[in-house]
C-alpha positions as CSV (number, residue, x, y, z in Angstrom):
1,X,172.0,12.5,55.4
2,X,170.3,13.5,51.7
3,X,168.9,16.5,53.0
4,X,172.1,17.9,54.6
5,X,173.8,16.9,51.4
6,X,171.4,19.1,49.0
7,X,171.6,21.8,51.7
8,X,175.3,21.6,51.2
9,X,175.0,21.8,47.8
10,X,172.7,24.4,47.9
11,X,174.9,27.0,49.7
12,X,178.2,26.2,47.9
13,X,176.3,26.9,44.9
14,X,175.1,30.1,46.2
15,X,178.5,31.4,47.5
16,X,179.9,30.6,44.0
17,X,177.5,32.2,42.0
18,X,177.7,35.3,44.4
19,X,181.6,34.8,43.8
20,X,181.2,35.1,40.2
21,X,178.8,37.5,39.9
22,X,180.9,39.7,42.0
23,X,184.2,38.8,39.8
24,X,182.4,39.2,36.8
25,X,180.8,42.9,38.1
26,X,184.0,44.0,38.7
27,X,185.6,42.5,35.4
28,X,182.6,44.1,33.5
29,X,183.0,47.5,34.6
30,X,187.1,47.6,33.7
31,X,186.1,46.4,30.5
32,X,183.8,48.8,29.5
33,X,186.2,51.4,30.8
34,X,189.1,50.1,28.9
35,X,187.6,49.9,25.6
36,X,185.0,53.0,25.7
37,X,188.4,55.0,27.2
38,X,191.2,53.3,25.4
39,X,191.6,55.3,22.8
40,X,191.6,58.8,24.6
41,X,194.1,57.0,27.2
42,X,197.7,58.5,26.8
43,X,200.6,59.9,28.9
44,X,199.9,63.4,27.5
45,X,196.4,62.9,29.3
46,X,198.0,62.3,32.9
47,X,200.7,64.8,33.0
48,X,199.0,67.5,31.4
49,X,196.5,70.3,32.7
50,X,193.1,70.9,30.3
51,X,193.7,73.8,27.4
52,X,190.5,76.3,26.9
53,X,189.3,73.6,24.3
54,X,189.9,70.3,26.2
55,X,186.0,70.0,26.9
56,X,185.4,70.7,22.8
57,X,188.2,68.4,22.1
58,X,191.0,70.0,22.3
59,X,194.4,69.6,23.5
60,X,195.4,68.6,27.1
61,X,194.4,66.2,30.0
62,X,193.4,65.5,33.6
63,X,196.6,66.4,35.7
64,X,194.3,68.8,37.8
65,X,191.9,66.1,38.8
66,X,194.4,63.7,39.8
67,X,195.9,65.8,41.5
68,X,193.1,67.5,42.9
69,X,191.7,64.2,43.8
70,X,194.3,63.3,46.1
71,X,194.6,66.5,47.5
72,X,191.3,66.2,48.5
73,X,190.7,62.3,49.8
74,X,194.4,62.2,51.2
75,X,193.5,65.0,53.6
76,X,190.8,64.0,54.7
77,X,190.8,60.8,55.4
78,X,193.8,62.1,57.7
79,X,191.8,64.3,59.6
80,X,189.4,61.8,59.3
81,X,191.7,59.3,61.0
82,X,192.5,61.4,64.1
83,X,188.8,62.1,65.0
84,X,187.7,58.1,64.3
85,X,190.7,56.8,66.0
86,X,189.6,58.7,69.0
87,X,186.1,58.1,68.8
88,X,186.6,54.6,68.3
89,X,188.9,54.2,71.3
90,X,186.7,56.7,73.9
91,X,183.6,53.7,72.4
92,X,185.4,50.8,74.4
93,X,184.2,49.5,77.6
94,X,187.9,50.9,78.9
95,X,186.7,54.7,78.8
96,X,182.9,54.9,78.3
97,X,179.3,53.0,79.5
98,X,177.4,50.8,77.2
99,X,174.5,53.2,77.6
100,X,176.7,56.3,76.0
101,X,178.6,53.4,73.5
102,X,175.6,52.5,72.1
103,X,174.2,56.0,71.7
104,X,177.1,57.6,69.6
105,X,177.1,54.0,68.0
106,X,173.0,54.4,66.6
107,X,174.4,57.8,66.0
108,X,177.1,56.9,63.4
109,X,174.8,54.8,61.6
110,X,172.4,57.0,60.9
111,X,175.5,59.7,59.9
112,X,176.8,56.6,57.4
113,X,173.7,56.4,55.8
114,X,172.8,60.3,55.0
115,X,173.5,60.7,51.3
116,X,176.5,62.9,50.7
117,X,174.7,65.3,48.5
118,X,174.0,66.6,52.3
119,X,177.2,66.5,53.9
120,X,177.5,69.3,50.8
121,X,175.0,71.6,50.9
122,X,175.8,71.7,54.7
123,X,178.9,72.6,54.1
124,X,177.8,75.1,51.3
125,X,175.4,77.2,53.7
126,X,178.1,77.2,56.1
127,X,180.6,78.7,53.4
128,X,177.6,81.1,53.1
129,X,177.2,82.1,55.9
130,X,181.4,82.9,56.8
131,X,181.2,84.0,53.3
132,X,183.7,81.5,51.9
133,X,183.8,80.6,48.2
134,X,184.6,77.2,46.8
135,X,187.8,75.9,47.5
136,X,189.8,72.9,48.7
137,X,189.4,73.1,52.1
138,X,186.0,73.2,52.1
139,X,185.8,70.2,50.0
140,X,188.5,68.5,52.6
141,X,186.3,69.6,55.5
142,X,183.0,68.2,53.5
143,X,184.8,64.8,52.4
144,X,185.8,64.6,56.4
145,X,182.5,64.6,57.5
146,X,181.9,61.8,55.0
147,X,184.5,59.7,55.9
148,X,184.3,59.6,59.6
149,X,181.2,57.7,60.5
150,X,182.0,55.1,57.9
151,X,185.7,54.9,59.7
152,X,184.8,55.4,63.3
153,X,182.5,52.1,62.9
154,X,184.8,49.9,61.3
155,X,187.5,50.9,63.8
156,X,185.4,50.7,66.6
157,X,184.0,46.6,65.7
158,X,188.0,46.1,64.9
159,X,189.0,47.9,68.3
160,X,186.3,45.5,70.0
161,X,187.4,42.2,68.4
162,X,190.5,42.6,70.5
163,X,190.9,39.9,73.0
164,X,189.9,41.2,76.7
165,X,192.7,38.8,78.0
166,X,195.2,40.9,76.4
167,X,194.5,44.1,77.9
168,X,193.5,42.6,81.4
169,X,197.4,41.6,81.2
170,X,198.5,45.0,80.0
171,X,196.8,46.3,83.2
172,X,198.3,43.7,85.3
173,X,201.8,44.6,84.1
174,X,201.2,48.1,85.0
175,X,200.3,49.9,81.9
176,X,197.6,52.4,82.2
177,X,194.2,52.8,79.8
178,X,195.7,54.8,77.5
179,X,198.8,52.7,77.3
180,X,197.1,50.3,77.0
181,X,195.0,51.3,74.0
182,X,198.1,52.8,72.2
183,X,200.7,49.9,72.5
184,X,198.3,46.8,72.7
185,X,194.8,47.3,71.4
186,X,196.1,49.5,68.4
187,X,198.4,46.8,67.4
188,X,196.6,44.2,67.6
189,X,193.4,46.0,65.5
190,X,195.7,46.9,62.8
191,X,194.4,45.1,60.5
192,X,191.1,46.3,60.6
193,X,192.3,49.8,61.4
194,X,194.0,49.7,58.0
195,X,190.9,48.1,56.4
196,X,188.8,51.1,57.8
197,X,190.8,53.9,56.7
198,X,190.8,51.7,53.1
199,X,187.3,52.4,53.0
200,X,186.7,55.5,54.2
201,X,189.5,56.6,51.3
202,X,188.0,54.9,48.9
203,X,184.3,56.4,49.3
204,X,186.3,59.5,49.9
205,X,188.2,59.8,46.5
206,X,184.9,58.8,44.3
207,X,182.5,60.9,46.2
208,X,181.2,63.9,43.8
209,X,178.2,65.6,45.3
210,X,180.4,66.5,48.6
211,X,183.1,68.4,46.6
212,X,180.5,69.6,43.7
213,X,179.6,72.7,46.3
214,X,182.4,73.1,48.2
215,X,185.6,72.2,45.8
216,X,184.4,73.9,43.0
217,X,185.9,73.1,39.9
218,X,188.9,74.8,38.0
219,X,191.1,73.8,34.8
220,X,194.6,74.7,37.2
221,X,196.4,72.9,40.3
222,X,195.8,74.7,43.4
223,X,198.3,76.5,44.6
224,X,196.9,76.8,48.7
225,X,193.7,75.3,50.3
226,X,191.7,78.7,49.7
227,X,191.8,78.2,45.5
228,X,189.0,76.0,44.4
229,X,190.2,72.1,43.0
230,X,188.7,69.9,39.9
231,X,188.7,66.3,41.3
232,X,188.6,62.8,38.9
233,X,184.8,62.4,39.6
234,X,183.4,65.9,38.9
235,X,185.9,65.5,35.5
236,X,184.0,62.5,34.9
237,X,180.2,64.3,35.2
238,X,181.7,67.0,33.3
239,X,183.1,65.2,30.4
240,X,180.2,62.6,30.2
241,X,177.8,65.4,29.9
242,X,179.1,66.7,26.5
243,X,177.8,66.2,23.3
244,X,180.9,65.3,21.1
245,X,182.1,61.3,21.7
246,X,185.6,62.3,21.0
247,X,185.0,64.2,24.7
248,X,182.8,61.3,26.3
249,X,185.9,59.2,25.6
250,X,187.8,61.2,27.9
251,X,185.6,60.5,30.5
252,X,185.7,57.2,30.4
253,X,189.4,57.6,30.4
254,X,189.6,59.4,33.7
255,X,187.1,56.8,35.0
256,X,189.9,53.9,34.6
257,X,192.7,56.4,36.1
258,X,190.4,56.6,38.9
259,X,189.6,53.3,39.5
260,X,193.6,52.7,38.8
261,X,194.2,55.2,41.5
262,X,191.7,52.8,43.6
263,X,193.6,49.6,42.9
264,X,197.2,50.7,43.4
265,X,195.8,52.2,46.9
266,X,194.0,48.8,47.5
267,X,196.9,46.5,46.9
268,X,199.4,48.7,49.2
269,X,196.8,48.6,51.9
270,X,196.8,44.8,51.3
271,X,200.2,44.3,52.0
272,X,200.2,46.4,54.9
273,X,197.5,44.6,56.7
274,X,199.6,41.4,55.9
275,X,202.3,42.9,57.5
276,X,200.6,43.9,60.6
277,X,198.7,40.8,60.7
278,X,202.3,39.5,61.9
279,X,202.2,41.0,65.1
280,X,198.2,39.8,65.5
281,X,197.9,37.5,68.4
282,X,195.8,34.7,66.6
């Protein structure tokens, strides 16, 4: 009785130190932000595109990064979405073996875990070779590549934690596989279909050495997906790298509009989930 008592203690001890030090990890870093950024923080600096001497401290702000940004992680964590969605569905036991499931399964593991520096340079030698220059869609397409594996898999383990019972009924009432997977097992994944495309966004929109080949960088808003696009964290590398702390400041700016632009995304997902989790058959 002792012994499972100090194991008890033991755990709950460990959870809440890992609780804290996560907490205070996150509370650290928007700290640091806040005060290194604070003063270079203003509205002028969010609705306003860089001047010639915005990287020497001049006049100006990030406008074309944030917008650039979501230009970039928006679309592609749509196309990302259609290609995982399918993937994840054709994975289930409705439409494909457990041989070939676990396969493409190993397969987008090993994709999750290649740096994204890669997904780049891929992407750049391609552009090379069809002899395209920098521009947003070949930082959408490079993001896209990046986002999929790491969506495909959460979809998939969400798709599988659907009850069997529920689709065996679907069946039973006449519905057909894809029926079936549409009206029923999407539903009820939701949640974690939500959750996945969460993530995949989120390494999306903070990725830099995808976009640092294939976006390019530029002081203006594109105007069509052929015109090379400045995102928030290639602003950051940029600003961080100069010399003058008036301009480092900046950077530390964009990094808290960033991770802003992180949380307001994060929150809406949150509801949304909470939402669907209504129609979740517990």
């Amino acid at each position: 009785m002792r012994r499972g008592r100090i194991q008890e203690a033991a755990f709950t001890f460990l959870m809440v130190s890992s609780l804290a030090l996560v907490t205070a990890t996150l509370v650290g870093i928007v700290a640091v932000v806040l005060i290194k950024g604070g003063p270079a923080l203003s509205v002028d600096m969010i609705t306003e595109t860089p001047t010639a001497g915005y990287y020497l401290g001049g006049g100006g702000g990030i406008l074309n990064a944030i917008v650039g940004s979501l230009w970039l992680a928006l679309s592609a964590t749509a196309l990302a979405f259609v290609v995982s969605i399918a993937v994840a569905t054709y994975l289930q036991r409705e439409f494909s073996t457990p041989r070939l499931a676990n396969a493409v399964r190993t397969v987008l593991e090993l994709l999750w875990g290649v740096p994204s520096i890669v997904y780049g340079v891929i992407c750049f030698v391609i552009m090379v070779f069809v002899g395209l220059g920098t521009s947003l869609l070949a930082g959408i397409v490079a993001l896209t590549l990046l986002e999929v594996p790491i969506m495909t898999r959460v979809m998939d383990e969400s798709l599988s934690s659907v009850p069997p019972e529920l689709k065996v009924s679907a069946h039973v009432l006449g519905s057909n596989r894809a029926e079936t997977s549409v009206r029923v097992v999407w539903r009820q994944a939701a949640p974690g279909l939500v959750s996945a495309v969460l993530l995949a966004f989120g390494r999306g929109i903070g990725d830099a050495a995808s976009i640092l080949f294939t976006a390019g960088f530029t002081d203006f808003i594109p105007r069509s997906v052929l015109d090379s696009a400045a995102a928030l964290p290639t602003m950051i590398f940029f600003l961080s790298t100069s010399p003058l702390p008036e301009v480092r400041e900046r950077a530390y700016a964009a990094a808290f509009v960033l991770l802003a632009l992180v949380l307001v995304i994060s929150v809406a997902s949150r509801l949304l989930t909470h939402k669907l989790s209504t129609y979740v058959v517990k």
